[in-house]
N, C-alpha and C positions, 0 to 999 in steps of 0.2 A: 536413530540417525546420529551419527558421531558431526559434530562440530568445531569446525578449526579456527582460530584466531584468523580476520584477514591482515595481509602483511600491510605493514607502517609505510612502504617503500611510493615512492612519487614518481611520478605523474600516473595517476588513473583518469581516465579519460572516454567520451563516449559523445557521439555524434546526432544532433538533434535530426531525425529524421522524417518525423508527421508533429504540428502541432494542433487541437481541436478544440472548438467551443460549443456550446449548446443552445441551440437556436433560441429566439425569443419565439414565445408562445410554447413551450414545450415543458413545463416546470410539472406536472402529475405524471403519476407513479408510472405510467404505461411509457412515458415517454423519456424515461430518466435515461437512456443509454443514447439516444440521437444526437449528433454530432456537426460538425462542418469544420473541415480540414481548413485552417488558416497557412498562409505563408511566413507571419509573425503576428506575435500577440503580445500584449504588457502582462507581466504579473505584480499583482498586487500583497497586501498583505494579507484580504481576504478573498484570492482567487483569482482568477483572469479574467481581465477587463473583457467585458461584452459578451462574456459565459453565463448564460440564464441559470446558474445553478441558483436552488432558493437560498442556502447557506451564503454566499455568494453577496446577492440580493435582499438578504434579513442576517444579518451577522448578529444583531442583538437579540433575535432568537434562537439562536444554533449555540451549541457549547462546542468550544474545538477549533471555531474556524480558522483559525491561523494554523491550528494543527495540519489544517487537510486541504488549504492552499492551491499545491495544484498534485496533481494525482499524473505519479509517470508509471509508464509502461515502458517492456524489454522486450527489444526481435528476440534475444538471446529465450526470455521466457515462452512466447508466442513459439519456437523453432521446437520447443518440450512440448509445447499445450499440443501441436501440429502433430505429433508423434504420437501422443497418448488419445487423442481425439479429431482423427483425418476427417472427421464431419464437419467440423468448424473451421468456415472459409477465413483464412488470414490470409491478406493483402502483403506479400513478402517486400515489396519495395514499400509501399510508405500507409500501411495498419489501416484496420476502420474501426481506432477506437472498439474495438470489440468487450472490453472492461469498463467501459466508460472516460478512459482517460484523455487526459490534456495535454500530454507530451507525449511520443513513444521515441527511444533510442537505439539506436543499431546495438549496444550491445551492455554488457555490466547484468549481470542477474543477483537476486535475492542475498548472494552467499561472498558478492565482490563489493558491497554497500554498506555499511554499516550506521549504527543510529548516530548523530551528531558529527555526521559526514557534510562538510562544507563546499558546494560545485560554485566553481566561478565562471558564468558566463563569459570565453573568451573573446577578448576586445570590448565589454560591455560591463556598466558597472554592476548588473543583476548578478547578487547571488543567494542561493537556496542551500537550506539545512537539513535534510535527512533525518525526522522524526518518528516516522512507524512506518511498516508494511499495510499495506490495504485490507483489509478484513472485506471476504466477497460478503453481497445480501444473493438472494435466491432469484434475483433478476437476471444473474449471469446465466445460469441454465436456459432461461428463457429465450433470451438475445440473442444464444449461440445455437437453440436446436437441440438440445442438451436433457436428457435424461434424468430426473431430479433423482438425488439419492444419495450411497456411499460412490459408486459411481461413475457421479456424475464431475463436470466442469466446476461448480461451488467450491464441493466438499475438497476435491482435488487441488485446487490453486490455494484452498484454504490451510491445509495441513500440509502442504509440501511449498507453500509461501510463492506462488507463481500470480499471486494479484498484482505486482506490481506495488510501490510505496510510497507514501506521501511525502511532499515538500513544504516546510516552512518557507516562507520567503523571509530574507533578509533585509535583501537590500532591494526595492522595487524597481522594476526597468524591462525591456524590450527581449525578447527571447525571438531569434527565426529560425527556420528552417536551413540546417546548414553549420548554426554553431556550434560549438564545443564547448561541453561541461568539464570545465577540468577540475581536479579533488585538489583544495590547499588547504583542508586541514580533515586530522583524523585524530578526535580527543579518545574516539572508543572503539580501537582497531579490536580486541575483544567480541565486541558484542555487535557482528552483522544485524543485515536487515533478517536473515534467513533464522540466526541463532535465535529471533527472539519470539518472533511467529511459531517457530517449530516448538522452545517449551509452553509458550501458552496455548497452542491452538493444532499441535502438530498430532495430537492422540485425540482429536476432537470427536464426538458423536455426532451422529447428526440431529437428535435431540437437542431444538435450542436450550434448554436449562444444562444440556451435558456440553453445550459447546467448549467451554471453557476448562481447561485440562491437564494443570499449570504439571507440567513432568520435570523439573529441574530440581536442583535442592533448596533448603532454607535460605542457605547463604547465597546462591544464584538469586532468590526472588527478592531477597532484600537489596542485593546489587543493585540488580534492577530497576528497581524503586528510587536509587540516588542517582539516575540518570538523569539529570537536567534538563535533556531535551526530547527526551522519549516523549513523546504522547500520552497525556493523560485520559483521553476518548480512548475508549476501546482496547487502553494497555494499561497504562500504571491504574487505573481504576479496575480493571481487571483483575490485573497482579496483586495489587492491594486487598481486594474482598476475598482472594482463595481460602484462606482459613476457613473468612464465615459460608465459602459456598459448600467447603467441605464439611463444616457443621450438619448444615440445611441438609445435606445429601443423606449422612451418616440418621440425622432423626428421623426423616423418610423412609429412609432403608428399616429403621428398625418398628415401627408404625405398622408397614406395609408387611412387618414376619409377625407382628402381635397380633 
């Protein structure tokens, strides 16, 4: 997949058009995708007020949590999933959370967002940071009716970055249905939500120990790494260990012909 700088150029903008929490009493694993459409919500630092998520709820057991905040979704992503998979009912006016998320927006996909992307709720002083793409678990196959495999819905949104991508909060405050996220700052037009999903996770197996798949060059993964606000869960510590997982691989491999 060839990767383009996204442009510096202002106003990028996108329309809040379903916001979701997760019900109280629904915190086990069977139940982690169920939802309930709010008309507004608070976000917090660790998540959206009255969203039973456990991280949420135990932030001093979770590592990450301010990483993974609130989790948005794109109609723009959903309009691709719809194409590649007409089995999975999307709700075209206002989503059912089908990823599990907290926001979904009319539009901006994986490739028009980039990490340390700054959204100012407008008229409101909330605003959110743009720190990782979503990494699906194997719950998404299930929730959607889905096929598990190469595939499937997972491995798909997985390697082509169609999960959707987390929010830092910044600045805590009120989010409804109806506002607008607009972009006032872009420290890393460079490096999309899309560009960075795709070298770590874009040639992924579906082997959890092959998931990780870092395809970029030295000088790309070291970038990487000095990204300030990238996510440390599930990317710079990802990014980070490729050497030693390529180690791991390479002694396996050679074990496994002795």
């Amino acid at each position: 997949k060839t990767v383009f700088a996204v442009s510096m150029e202002l106003p990028v903008s996108a329309k809040v058009v379903a916001l979701f929490v997760r019900p109280k009493g629904t915190t086990k694993l069977g139940d982690s995708f169920q939802r309930e459409a709010r008309d507004q919500v608070d976000v917090r630092r660790f998540g959206v007020a009255g969203s039973s998520d456990y991280q949420t709820e135990n932030p001093e057991k979770c590592r990450g949590v301010d990483e993974r905040a609130v989790l948005c979704q794109s109609m723009a992503h959903y309009a691709e999933i719809r194409r590649r998979f007409p089995q999975v009912e999307v709700d075209q006016a206002h989503g059912k959370a089908l990823f599990g998320e907290n926001m979904l927006l009319d539009q901006l996909a994986a490739e028009d967002v980039c990490i340390g992307d700054v959204f100012q709720v407008t008229g409101r002083r909330t605003r959110l940071e743009v720190c990782s793409p979503r990494r699906p678990c194997n719950s998404i196959d299930v929730k959607n009716h889905v096929a598990p495999g190469l595939d499937g819905l997972r491995h798909y949104s997985l390697t082509d970055v169609r999960a959707g991508w987390f929010f830092r909060v910044l600045v805590e405050g009120p989010v409804a249905v109806g506002d607008s996220l607009c972009l006032v700052e872009r420290p890393h037009p460079q490096w999309s939500v899309h560009r960075v999903g795709s070298l770590l996770y874009g040639k992924a197996k579906l082997n959890y120990d092959e998931r990780t798949m870092w395809s970029g060059t030295e000088d790309e993964r070291l970038e990487a790494l000095r990204l300030p606000q990238l996510a440390e869960c599930e990317y710079k510590e990802e990014i980070r260990e490729w050497p030693a997982i390529c180690a791991r691989r390479a002694q396996a491999a050679a074990a496994a012909a002795a």
